[in-house]
C-alpha positions in Angstrom: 0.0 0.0 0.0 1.2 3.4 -0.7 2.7 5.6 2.1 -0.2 8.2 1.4 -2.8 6.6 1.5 -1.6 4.3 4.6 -0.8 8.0 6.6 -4.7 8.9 5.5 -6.4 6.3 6.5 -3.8 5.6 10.0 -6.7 7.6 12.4 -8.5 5.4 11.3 -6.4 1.8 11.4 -5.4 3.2 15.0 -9.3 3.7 16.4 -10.1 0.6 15.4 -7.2 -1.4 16.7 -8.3 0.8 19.9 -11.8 -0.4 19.4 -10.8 -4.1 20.0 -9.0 -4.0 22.9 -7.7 -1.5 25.2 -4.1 -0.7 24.3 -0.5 1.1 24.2 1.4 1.8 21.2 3.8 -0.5 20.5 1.2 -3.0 20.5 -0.5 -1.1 18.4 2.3 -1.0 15.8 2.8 -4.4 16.0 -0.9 -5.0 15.4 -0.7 -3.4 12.3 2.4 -4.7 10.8 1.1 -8.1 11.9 -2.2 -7.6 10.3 -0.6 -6.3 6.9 1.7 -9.2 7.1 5.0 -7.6 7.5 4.1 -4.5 4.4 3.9 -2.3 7.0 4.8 -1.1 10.3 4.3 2.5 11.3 6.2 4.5 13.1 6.2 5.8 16.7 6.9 9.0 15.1 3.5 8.6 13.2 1.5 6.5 16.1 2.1 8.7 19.2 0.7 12.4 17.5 -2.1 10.1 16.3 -3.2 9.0 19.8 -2.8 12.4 21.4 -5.2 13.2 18.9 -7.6 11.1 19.3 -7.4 12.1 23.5 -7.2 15.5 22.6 -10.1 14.6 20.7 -11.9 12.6 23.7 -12.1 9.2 21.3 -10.0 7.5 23.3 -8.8 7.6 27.3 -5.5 6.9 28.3 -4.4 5.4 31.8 -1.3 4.0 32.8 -0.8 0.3 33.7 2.4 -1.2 34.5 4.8 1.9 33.5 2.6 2.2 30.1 0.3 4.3 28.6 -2.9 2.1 27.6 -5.2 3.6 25.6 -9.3 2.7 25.4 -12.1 4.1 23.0 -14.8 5.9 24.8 -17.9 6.3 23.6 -17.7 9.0 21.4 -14.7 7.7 19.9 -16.9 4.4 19.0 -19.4 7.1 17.4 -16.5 8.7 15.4 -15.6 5.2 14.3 -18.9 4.2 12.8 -18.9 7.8 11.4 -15.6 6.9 10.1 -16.4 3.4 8.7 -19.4 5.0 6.6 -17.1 7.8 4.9 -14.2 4.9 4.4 -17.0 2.7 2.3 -19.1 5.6 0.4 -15.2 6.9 -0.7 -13.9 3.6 -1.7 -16.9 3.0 -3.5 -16.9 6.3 -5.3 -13.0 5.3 -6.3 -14.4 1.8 -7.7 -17.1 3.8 -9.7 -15.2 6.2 -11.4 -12.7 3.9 -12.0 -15.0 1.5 -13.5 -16.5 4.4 -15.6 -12.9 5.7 -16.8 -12.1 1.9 -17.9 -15.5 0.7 -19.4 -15.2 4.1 -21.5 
């Protein structure tokens, strides 16, 4: 997957790791790059300003357990999500039409 688009859609990637189970962020990282099956593992340079964010946002809560900063989607941040999960399918949907509609013409 292409660095852009991965950074666009990491919010995203990020709350819904989140949304599994409650979390820090080198778990989360290696969540990701175990889901993508090596392709990709994000930085803490790009995970960290992300889940301020999304504090500084009130999507998620962080506490620290054991020395580490565990983070947990409130219920907001499950809101955002589902908000989230509707604009990821109506976009990719609007990328397969026009693509279609560039190719069949």
């Amino acid at each position: 997957m292409d660095n852009d688009i991965r950074r666009a859609f990491l919010k995203y990637i990020v709350l819904t790791v989140i949304s599994k189970k409650s979390t820090h962020g080198y778990e989360i990282i290696k969540t990701i790059e175990a889901s993508s099956k090596g392709k990709w593992k994000p930085s803490t340079g790009s995970i960290y300003p992300i889940l301020d964010y999304l504090v500084s946002e009130g999507y998620v809560r962080s506490e620290e357990i054991d020395r580490k900063k565990v983070y947990t989607i409130t219920p907001e941040g499950s809101v955002a999500l589902e908000e989230m999960t509707q604009k990821k399918a109506e976009l990719l949907n609007e990328i397969s039409m026009l693509i279609d509609s560039i190719t069949e013409g």
